[in-house]
N, C-alpha and C positions, 0 to 999 in steps of 0.2 A: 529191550530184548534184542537180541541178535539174530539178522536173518537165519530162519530156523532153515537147513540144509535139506533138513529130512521131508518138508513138505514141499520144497521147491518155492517157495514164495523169496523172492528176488530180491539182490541188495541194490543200496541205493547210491552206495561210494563207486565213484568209478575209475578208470584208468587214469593217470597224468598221462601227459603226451611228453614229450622231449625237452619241454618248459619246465618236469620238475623236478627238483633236487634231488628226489629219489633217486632218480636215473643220470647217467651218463648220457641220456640222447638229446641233452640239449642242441648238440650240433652235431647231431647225424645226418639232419637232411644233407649238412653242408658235404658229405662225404658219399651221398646221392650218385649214383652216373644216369645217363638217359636210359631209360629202359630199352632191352634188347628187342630186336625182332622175334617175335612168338609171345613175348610174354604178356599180351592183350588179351582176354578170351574172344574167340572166334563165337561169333553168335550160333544160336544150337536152332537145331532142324526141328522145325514146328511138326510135332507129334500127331500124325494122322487121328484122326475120332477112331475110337476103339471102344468094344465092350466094357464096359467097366468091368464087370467080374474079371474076366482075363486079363485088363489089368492089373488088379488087385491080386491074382494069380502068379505073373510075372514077378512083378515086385517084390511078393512075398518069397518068389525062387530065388529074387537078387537076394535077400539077407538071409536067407537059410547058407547062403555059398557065400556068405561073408565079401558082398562086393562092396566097394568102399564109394556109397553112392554120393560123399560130396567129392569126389573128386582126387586126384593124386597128384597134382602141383602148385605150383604160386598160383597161378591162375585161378583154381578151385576155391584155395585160402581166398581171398581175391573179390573173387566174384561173390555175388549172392544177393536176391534182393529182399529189401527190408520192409516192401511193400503191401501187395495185397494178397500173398499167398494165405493167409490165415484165415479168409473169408469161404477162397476156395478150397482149402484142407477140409472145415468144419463142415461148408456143405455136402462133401462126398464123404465125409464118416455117416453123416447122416441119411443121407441115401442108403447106404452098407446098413446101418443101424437100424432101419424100419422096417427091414425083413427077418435082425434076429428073432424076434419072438417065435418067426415059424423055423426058420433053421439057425437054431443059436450055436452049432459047431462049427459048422460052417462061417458062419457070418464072423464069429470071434478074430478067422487067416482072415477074411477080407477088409474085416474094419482096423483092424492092425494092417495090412498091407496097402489101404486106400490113405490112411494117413500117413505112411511113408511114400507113396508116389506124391501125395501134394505137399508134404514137408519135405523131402528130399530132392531124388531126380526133378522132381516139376520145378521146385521150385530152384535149385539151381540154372537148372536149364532155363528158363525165366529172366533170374537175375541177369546172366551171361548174355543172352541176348540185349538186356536192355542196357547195361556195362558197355557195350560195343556203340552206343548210339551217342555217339559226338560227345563225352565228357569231356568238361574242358577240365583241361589242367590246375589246382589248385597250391595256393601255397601252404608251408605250412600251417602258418596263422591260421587259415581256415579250418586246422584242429585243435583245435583247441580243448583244452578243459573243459571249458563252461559250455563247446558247443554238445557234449556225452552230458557232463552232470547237470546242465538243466533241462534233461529229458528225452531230448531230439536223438535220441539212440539211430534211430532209420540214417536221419540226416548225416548223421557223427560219422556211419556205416559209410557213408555212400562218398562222404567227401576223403574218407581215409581210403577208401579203392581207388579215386580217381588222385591222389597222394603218390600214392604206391606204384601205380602205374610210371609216374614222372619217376621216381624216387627209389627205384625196389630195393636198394641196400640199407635205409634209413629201419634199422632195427629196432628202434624206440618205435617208432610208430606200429612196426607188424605187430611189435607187443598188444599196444593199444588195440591195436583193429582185435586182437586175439579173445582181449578182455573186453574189449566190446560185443564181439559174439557169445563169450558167455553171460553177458546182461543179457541180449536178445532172447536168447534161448530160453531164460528164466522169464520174463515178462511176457513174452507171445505163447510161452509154453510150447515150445518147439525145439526139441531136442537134437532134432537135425541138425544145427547151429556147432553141438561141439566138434563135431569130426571139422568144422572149418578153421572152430577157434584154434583146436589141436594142431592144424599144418599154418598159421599164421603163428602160433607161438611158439612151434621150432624153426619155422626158418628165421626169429629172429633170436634163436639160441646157437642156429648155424652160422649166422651172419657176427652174433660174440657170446661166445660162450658164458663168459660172465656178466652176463644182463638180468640183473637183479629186478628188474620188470618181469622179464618174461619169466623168471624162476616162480615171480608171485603170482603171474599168470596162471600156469601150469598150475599152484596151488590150487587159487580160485575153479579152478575149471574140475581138478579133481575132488573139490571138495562137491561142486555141483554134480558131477556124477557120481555120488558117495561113497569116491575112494577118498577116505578121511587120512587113512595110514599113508598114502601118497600125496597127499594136500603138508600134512604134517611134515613129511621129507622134505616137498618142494616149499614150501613157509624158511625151515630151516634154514636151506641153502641158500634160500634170496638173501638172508640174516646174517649170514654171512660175510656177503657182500655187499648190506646196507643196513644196517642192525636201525635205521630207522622208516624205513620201507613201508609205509601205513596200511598197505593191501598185504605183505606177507604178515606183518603184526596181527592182522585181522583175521587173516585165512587162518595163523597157527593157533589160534583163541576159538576159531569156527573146528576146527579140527577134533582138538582136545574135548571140545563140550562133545561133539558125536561121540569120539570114542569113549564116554563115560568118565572121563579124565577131568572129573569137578575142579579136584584141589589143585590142578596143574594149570588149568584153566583160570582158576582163578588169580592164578600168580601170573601166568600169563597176562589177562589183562589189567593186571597192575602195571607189570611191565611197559604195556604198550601205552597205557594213558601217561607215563612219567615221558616215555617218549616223543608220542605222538597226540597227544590230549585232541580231540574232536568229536564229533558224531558219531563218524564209525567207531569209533574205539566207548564212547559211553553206550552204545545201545548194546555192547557185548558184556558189558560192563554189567551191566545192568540186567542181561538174561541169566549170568552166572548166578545173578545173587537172584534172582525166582528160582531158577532150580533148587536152590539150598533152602526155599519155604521164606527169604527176607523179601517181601513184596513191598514192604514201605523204602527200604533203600533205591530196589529198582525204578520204583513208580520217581523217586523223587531224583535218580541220575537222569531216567528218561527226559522229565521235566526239563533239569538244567541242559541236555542236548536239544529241546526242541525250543528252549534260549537261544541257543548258540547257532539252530537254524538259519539258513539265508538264504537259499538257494528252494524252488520249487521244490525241487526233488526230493532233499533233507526235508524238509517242511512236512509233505505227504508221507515222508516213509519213518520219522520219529512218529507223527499221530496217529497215525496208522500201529505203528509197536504198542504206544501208548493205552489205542482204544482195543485193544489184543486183550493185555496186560485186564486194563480197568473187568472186561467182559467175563474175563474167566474168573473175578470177583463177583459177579452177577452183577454187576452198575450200569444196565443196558444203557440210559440213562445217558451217565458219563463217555459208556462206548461210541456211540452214537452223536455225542459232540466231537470227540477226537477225529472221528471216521469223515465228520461234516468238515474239519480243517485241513483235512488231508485233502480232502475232493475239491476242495478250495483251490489249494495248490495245485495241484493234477488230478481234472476231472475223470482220466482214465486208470488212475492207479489201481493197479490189479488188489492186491490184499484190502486196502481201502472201501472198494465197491464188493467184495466178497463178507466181510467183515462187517460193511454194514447192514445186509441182506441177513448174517447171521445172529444181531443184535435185533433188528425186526425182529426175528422170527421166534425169540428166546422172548420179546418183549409181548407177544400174542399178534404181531401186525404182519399175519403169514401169509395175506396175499401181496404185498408187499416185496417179502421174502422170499416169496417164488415170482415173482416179475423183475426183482434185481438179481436173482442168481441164473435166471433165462438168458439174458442178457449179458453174465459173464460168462456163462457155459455156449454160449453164441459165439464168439469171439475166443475163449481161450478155455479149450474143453481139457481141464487139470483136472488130477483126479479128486482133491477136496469139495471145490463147488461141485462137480458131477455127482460127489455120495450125499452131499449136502442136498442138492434138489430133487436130488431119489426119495430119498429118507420123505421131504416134506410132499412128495407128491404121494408115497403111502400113507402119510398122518392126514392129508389131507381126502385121499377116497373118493374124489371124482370120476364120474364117468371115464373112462379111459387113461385115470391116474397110475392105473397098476402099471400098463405096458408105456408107459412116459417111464416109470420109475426104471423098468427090466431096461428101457434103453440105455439110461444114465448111467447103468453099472455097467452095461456092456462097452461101452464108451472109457469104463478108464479101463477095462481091461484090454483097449484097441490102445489108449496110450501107453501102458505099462509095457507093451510087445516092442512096440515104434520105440521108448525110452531103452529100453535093452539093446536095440540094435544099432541103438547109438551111442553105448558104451554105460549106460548110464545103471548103477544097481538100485532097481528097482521091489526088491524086496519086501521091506519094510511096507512100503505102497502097496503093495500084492499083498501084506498080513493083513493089512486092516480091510483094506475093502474087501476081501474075501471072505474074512470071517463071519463077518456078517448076511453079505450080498452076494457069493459065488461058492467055489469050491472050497468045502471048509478043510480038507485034506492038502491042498495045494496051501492053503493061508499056514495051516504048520509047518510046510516043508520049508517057506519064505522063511517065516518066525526062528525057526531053528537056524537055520543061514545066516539069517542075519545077527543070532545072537551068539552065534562061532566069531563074526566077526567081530561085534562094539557089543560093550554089556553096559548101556544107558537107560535113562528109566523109560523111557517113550518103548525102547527096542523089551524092555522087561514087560511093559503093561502088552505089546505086541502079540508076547507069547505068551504068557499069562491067558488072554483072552483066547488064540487061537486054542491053544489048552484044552480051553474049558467048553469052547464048541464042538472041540471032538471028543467030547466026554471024558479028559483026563484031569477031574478036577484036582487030585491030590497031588497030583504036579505042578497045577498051577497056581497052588495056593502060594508055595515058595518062590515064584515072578513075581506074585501081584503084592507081597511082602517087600519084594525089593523096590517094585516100582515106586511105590511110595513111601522110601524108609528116607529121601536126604530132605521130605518136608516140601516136595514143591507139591504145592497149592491145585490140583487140575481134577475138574469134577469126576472126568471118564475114568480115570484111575480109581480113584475113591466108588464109584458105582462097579466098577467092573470088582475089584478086591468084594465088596459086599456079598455082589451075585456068586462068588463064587466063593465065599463064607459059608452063605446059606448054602451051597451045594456039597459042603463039606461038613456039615450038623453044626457048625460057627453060629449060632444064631444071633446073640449077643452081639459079637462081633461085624457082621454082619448087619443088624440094625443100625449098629452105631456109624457105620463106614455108607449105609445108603441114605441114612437122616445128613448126614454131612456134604455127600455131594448136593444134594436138595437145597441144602441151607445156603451152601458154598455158591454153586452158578444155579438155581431150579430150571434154564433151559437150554442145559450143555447140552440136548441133543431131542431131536424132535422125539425118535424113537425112544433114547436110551431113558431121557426125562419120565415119559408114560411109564417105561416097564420097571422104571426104580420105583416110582409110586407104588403101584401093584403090588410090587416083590414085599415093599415095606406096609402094606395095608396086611398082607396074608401072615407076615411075620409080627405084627403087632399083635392081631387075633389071634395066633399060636401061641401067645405068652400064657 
């Protein structure tokens, strides 16, 4: 499977640096001058203690007025650190977060604007100063490939600033830092990240226009804030200029699946496997054909890419696809050893530890399940794990489980704000967890937006369901027809098409579509599992 765009869960290929054939920067550095006077960041004025609310106030007036809180020069691109802001962001959502229950309008501006003061300003500010504190000089060699692809993203981060600084014309590398910050972004779940990748991967399209990097940059980066139709353009043009390009190959395959574009998709990664044959190009490879209902093909490309594995990072993020893939078959089982060889490789990998938390919890070992997803929602509060350990803290009904769950959901609607204001469309995010956990009015208006723009089956079942929570069932019976008409295999689709069977005098149809999700994964959702049981006991008695 191919990193899926739409949930934010993170790829695992990363930039070449000037070393690869792709690019033209092999010898950029050589074309390097010293850097100018200015172009250092000057370390940032340590921020008096203040209220928090008024912070969160503030900050919320900087993105209402559109201020562009990483920054507006090299410098900005530049700076930034890859350190421990994510420890401090989480703790001050959460602070914000333990007072919605009693003022949840309120709370909703401050938990959106507490995580932009410690994702953004803070955390530039942060970086900049500690950027300022005697880097030495590195050479190139010290970027390396292998120092981004086996892992060390922060490192990769830190030693490409202190590059840049010696080096600032060396436009192969702003690429890389570019594409570096959008890994970061996707693995910390911190979206403050693209406005930096954004000014490192034009100034290495101002420094040459035809830098078939940075064009696949710019792809990457829009596919991550889910402009697909501008991922698709910038794929293109890098194609242009390198028709073997493995990142624009990859971006224009990630593109085409969001916009719904199966069959183009699919010829696209024909394309790119004849060109570029790897990892990244089989686990794309291999999502095209789940989508279209062939799980034995994908299961068995996946297979032969986590052969060709070598690298940690490969390692973790094919068994990771793999134990995805195995799960949404119900083979907690199998899910559960692929999730074990990923954590092998990197004990931190984000989908890896959220996936395994979600194979627990399908398997019945739900405390388990809520003490691994605590712990990723501790560290990297996305909105999947956050609806994931809501969901299991109402299945589960402990003392004080209810307002644990109201927080989790307030929680991704604090990142859905923070992800908008850093360019990213967050729609589709806002359909689902809405529909269920917030404003079921706002989940249509996302649903409908987002299906103006990509008509996919994820973005079908999106509205489909937000549909049918706003009591418009006889509209959404024709989504949730589409969502599942090209045969991909996914429980919530198949239970949601049911429920809203039955809500349309479909009964038949409707038995057969909630016996199936059951059959197919019986613990695709802690909630959605119970209420399909139910739905299907009342409709068996009514025969």
């Amino acid at each position: 499977m191919s990193p899926r765009t739409n949930d934010g869960e993170p790829e695992r290929e990363l930039p070449r640096t000037g070393q690869d054939h792709d690019s033209e920067a092999a010898s950029a550095t050589s074309q390097g001058t010293p850097a100018a006077e200015g172009t250092t960041p000057e370390p940032a004025e340590e921020a008096p203690a203040t209220d928090p609310v008024a912070a969160a106030r503030t900050a919320r007036a900087d993105l209402a007025d559109g201020a562009d809180v990483a920054g507006g020069a090299d410098e900005a691109a530049v700076a930034g650190e890859a350190g421990g802001d994510v420890d401090v962001r989480v703790a001050a959502v959460r602070r914000v977060g333990a007072a919605g229950r009693r003022w949840r309008s309120a709370q909703l501006g401050a938990c959106a604007a507490m995580l932009a003061v410690a994702m953004t300003a803070g955390a530039i500010a942060f970086g900049a100063a500690r950027d300022r504190d005697s880097v030495p000089v590195v050479a190139a060699a010290a970027v390396s490939p292998g120092l981004l692809a086996g892992g060390d993203i922060d490192a990769g981060i830190t030693a490409l600033q202190a590059h840049l600084r010696a080096q600032p014309k060396d436009f192969g590398s702003w690429a890389t830092l570019g594409l570096a910050y959008v890994e970061q972004a996707r693995t910390k779940g911190d979206p403050s990240r693209y406005p930096q990748a954004e000014k490192a991967l034009d100034r290495s399209l101002e420094l040459r226009s035809d830098n078939d990097q940075a064009l696949a940059g710019r792809a990457a980066l829009a596919a991550a804030r889910h402009d697909f139709p501008g991922a698709l353009k910038s794929a293109d043009q890098a194609l242009e200029h390198n028709p073997y390009n493995e990142r624009a190959l990859c971006s224009r395959i990630d593109a085409l699946v969001e916009l719904g574009r199966y069959g183009d998709a699919e010829k696209a990664a024909v394309t790119a496997d004849r060109r570029r044959p790897g990892v990244p190009v089989f686990t794309r490879y291999a999502y095209v054909h789940e989508l279209r209902g062939d799980v034995t093909t994908a299961r068995r490309v996946l297979e032969r890419a986590l052969k060709a594995a070598s690298s940690p990072g490969d390692i973790a993020y094919v068994s990771a696809q793999l134990g995805q893939l195995v799960w949404n078959q119900g083979d907690y089982a199998g899910a559960l050893t692929y999730y074990a060889r990923a954590l092998a490789a990197d004990e931190n990998y984000l989908p890896a530890l959220e996936g395994r938390a979600r194979a627990q919890a399908a398997g019945g070992q739900s405390a388990e399940a809520v003490k691994g997803l605590e712990q990723v929602v501790a560290r990297f509060p996305l909105p999947g794990p956050l609806v994931e350990l809501g969901e299991l803290y109402e299945t589960r009904g402990a003392e004080g489980d209810a307002a644990k769950a109201e927080d989790q959901f307030t929680l991704v609607d604090a990142w859905t704000a923070l992800a908008r204001a850093n360019g990213v469309n967050a729609d589709l995010d806002t359909a689902l967890a809405a529909a269920d956990h917030g404003d079921k009015a706002a989940a249509l208006r996302a649903a409908r937006a987002e299906w103006a723009r990509r008509h996919t089956v994820h973005t079908a079942d999106a509205l489909a369901w937000a549909l049918h929570v706003n009591g418009k069932d006889a509209e959404a019976l024709t989504y949730t027809r589409q969502a599942t008409a090209t045969g991909y295999r996914n429980a919530s689709f198949l239970y949601h098409r049911g429920v809203i069977e039955r809500a349309t005098g479909h009964a038949e149809d409707a038995r057969t579509h909630l016996a199936a999700a059951l059959k197919l994964n019986p613990g695709f959702s802690a909630e959605g599992a119970r209420e399909a049981r139910a739905a299907l006991k009342t409709l068996e008695a009514d025969k």
